[in-house]
MDTraj code that builds the backbone (N, CA, C; nanometers):
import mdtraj as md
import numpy as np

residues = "UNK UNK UNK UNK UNK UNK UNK UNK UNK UNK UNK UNK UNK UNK UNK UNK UNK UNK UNK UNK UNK UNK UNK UNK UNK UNK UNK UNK UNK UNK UNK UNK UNK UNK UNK UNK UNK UNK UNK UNK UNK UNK UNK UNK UNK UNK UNK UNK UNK UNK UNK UNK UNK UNK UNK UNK UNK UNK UNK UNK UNK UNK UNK UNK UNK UNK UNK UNK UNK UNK UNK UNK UNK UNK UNK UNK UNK UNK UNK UNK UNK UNK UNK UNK UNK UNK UNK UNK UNK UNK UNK UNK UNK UNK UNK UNK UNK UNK UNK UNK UNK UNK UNK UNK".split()
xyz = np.array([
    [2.8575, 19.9700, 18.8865],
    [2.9737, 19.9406, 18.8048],
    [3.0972, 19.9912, 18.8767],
    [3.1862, 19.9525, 18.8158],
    [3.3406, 19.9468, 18.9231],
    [3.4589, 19.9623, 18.8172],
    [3.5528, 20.0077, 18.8050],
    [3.6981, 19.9982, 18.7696],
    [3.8027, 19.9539, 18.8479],
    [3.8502, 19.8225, 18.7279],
    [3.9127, 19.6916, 18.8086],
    [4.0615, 19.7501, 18.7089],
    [4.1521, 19.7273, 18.8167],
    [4.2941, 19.7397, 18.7339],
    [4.3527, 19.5814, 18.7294],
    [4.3555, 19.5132, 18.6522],
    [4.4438, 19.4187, 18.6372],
    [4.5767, 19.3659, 18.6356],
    [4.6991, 19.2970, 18.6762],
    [4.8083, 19.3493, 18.6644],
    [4.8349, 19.2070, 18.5461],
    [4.9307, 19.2111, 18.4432],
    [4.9852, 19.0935, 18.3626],
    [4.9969, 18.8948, 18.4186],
    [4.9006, 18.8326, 18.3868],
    [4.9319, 18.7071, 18.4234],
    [4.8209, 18.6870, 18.5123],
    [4.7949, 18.7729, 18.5812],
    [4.6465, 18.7539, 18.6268],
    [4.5393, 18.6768, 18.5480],
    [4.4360, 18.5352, 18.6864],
    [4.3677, 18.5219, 18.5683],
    [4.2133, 18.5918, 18.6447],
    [4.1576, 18.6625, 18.5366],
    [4.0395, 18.7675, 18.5702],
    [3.9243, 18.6642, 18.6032],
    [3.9150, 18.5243, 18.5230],
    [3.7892, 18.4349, 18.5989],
    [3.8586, 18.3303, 18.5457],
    [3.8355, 18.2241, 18.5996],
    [3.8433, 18.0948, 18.6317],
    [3.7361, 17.9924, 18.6013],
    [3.7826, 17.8839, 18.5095],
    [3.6781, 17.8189, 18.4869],
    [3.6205, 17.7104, 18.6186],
    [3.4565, 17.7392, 18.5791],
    [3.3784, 17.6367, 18.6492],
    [3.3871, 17.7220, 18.8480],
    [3.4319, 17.8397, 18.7803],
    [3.3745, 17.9240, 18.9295],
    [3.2770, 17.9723, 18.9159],
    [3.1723, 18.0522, 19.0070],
    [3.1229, 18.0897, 19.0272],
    [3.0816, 18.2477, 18.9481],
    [3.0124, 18.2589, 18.8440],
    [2.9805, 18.3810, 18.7767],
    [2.8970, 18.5197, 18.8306],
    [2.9624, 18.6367, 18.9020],
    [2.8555, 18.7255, 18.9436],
    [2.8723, 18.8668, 18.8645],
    [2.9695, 18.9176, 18.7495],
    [2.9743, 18.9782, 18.7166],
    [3.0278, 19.0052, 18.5315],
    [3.0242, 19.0680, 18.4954],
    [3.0215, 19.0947, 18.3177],
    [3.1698, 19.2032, 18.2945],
    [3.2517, 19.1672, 18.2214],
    [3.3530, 19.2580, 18.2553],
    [3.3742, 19.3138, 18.0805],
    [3.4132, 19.4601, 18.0740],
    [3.4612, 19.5192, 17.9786],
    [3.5577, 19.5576, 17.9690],
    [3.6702, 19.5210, 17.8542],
    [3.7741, 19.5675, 17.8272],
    [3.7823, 19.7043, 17.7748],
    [3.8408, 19.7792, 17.9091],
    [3.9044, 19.9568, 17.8330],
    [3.9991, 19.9548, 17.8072],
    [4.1476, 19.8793, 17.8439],
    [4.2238, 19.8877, 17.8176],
    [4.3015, 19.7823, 17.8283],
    [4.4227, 19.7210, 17.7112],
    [4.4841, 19.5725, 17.7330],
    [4.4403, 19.4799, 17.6425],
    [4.4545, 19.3293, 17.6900],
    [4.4770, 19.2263, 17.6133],
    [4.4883, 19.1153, 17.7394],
    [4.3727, 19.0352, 17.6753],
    [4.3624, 18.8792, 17.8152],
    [4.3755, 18.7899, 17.6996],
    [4.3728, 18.6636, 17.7003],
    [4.3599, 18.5392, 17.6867],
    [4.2197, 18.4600, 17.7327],
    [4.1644, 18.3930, 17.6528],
    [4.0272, 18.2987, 17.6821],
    [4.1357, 18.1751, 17.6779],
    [4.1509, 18.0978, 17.7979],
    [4.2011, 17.9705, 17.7842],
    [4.1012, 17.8164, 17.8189],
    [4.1378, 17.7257, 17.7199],
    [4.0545, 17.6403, 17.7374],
    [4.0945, 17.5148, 17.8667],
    [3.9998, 17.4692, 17.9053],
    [4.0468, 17.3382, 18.0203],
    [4.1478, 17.2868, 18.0227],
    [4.2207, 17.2799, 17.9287],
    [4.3358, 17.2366, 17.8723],
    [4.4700, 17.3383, 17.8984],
    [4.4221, 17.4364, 17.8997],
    [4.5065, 17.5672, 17.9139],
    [4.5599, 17.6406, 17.7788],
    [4.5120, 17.6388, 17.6707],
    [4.5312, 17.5957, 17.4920],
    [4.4394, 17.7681, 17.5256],
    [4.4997, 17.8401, 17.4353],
    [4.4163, 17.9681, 17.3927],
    [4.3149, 17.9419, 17.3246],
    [4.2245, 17.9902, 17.3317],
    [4.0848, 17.9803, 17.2228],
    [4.0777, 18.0517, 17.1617],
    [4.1110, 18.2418, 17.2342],
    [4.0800, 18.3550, 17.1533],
    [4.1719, 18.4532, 17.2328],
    [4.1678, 18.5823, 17.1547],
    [4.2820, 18.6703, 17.2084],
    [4.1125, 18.7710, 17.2395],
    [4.1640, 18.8720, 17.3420],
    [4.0392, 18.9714, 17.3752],
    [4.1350, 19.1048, 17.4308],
    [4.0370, 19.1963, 17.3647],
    [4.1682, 19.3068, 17.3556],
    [4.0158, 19.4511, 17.3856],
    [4.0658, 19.5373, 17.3747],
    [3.9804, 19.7019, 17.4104],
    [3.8853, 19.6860, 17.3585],
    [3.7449, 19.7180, 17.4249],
    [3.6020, 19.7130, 17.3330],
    [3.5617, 19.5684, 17.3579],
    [3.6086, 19.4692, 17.3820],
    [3.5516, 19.2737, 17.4155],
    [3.5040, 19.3236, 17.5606],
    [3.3767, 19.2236, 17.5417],
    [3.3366, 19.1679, 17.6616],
    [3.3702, 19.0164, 17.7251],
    [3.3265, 19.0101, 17.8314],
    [3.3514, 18.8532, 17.9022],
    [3.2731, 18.8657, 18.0134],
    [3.2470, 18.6889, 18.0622],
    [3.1564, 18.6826, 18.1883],
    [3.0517, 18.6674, 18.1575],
    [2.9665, 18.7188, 18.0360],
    [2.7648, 18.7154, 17.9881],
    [2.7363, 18.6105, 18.0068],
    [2.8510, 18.4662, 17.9691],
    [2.7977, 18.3521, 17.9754],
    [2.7366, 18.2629, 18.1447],
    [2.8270, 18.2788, 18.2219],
    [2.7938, 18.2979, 18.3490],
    [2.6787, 18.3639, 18.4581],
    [2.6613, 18.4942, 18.4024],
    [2.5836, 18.5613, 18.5019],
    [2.4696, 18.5388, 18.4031],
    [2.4303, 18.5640, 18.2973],
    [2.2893, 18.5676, 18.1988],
    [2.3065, 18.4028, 18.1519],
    [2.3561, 18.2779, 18.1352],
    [2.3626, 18.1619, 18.1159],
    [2.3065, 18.0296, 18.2294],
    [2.4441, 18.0172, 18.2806],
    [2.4969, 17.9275, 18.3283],
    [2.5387, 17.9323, 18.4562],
    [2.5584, 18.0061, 18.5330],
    [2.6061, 18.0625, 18.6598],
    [2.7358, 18.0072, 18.6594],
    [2.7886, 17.9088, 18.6206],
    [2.9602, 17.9009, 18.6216],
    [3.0299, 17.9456, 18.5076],
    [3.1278, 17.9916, 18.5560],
    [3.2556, 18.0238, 18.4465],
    [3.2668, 17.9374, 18.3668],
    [3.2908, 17.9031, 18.1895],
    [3.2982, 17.8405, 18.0906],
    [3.4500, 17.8656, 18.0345],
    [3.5106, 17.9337, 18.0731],
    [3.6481, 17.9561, 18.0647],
    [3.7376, 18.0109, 18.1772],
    [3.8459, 17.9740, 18.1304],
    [3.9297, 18.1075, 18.2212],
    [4.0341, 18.2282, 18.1381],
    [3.9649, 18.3257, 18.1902],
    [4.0225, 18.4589, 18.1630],
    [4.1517, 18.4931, 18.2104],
    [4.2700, 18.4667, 18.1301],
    [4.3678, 18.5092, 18.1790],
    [4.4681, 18.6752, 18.1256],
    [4.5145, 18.7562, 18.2122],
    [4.5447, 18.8910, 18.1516],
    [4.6714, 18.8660, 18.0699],
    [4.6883, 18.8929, 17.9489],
    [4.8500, 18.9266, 17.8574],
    [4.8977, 19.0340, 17.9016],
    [4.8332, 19.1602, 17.9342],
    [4.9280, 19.2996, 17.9630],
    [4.8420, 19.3629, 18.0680],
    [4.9008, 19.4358, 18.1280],
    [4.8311, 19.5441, 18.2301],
    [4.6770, 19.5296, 18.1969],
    [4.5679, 19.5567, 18.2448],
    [4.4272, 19.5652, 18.2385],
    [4.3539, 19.6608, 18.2865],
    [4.2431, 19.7225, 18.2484],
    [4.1631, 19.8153, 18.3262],
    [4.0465, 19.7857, 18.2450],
    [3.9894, 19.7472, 18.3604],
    [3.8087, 19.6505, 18.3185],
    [3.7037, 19.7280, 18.3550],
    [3.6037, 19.7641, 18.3244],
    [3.4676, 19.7798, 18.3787],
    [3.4179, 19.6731, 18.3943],
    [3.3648, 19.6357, 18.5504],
    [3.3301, 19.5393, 18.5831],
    [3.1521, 19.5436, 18.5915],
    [3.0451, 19.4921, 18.6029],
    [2.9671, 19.5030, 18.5958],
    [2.8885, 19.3707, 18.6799],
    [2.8328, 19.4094, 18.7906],
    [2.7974, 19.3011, 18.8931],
    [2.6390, 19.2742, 18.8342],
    [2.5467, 19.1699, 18.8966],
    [2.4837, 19.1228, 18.8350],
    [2.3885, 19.1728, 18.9550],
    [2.4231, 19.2499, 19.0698],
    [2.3148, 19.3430, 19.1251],
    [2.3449, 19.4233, 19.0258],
    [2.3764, 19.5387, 18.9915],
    [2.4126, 19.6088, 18.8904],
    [2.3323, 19.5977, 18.7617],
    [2.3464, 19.4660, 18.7169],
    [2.2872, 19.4090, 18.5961],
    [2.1271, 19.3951, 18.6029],
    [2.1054, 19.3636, 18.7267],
    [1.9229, 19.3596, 18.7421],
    [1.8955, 19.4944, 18.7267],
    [1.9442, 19.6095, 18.8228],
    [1.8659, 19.7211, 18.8391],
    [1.8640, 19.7449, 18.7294],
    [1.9504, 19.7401, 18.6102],
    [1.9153, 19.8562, 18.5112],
    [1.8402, 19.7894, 18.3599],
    [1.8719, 19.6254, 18.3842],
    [1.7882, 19.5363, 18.2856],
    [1.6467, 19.6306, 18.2105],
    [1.5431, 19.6420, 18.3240],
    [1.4606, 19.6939, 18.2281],
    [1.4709, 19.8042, 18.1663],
    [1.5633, 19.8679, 18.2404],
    [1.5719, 20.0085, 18.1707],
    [1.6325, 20.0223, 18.0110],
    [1.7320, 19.9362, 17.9871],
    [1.8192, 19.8880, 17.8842],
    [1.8073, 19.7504, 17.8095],
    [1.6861, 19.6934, 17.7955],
    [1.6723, 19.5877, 17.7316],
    [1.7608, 19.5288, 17.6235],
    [1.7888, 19.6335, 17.5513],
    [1.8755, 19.5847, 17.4546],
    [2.0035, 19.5578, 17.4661],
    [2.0658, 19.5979, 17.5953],
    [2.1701, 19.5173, 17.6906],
    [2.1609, 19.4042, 17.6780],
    [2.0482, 19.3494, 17.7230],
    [2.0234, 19.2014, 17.7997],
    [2.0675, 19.1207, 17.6593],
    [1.9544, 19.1589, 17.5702],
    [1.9462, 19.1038, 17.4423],
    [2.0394, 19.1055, 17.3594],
    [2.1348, 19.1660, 17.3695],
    [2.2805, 19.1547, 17.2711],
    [2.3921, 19.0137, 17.3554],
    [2.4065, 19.0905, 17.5181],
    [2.4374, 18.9855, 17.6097],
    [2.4140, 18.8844, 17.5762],
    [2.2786, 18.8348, 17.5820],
    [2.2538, 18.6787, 17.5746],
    [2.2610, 18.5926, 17.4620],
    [2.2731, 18.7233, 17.3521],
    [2.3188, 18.7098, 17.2290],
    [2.4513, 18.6556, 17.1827],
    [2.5548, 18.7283, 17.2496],
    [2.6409, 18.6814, 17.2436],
    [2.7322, 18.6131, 17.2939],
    [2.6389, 18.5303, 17.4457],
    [2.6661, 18.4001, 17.5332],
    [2.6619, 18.3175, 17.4897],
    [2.4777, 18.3516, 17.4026],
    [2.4191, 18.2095, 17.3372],
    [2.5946, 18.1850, 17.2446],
    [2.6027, 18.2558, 17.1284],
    [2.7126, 18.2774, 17.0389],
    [2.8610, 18.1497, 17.0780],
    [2.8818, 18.2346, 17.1876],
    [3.0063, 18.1723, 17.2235],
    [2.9721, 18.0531, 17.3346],
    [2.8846, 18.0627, 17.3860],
    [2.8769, 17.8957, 17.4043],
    [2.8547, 17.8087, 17.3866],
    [2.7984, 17.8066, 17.2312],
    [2.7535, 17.7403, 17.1033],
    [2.9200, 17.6869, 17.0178],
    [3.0527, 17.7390, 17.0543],
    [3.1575, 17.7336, 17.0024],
    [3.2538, 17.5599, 17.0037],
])
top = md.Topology()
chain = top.add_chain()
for i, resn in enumerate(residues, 1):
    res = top.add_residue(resn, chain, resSeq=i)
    for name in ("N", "CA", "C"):
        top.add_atom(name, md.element.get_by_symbol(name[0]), res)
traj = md.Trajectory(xyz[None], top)
């Protein structure tokens, strides 16, 4: 795991790229924008993003764009294997709430 600083206007993923990591909001406020560029959802301290990608689909389903300063825990999907079995109920909330939002 890693600490990513974000700066405003940044976009953190990009749709229909390439998915290798799971990111947590510690601090801030992004934007989920749709193909269109139309907000879908606001994501603020405590949201996740990315599950759909690395545990789904392997491409980005949105793009993540930052509203204010950012500081992410990033979480790579080497990262994500080693500790899978150890934390199952990781996986299972994750895919939980990929399935969730890519059901939207």
């Amino acid at each position: 795991m890693s600490e990513v600083e974000v700066e405003a206007g940044v976009n953190v993923l990009t749709l229909d790229d390439y998915g290798t990591a799971i990111y947590f909001i510690e601090q801030g406020e992004a934007a989920v924008l749709t193909d269109g560029g139309e907000e879908a959802r606001a994501l603020g301290a405590g949201d996740t993003f990315g599950e759909i990608a690395l545990l789904l689909t392997g491409q980005r389903t949105a793009t993540v764009e930052a509203r204010t300063p950012m500081r992410l825990i990033s979480l790579s999907g080497q990262d994500f294997e080693r500790i899978r079995a150890r934390v199952p109920e990781l996986e299972r909330s994750l895919r939980r709430l990929g399935l969730e939002r890519a059901g939207r």
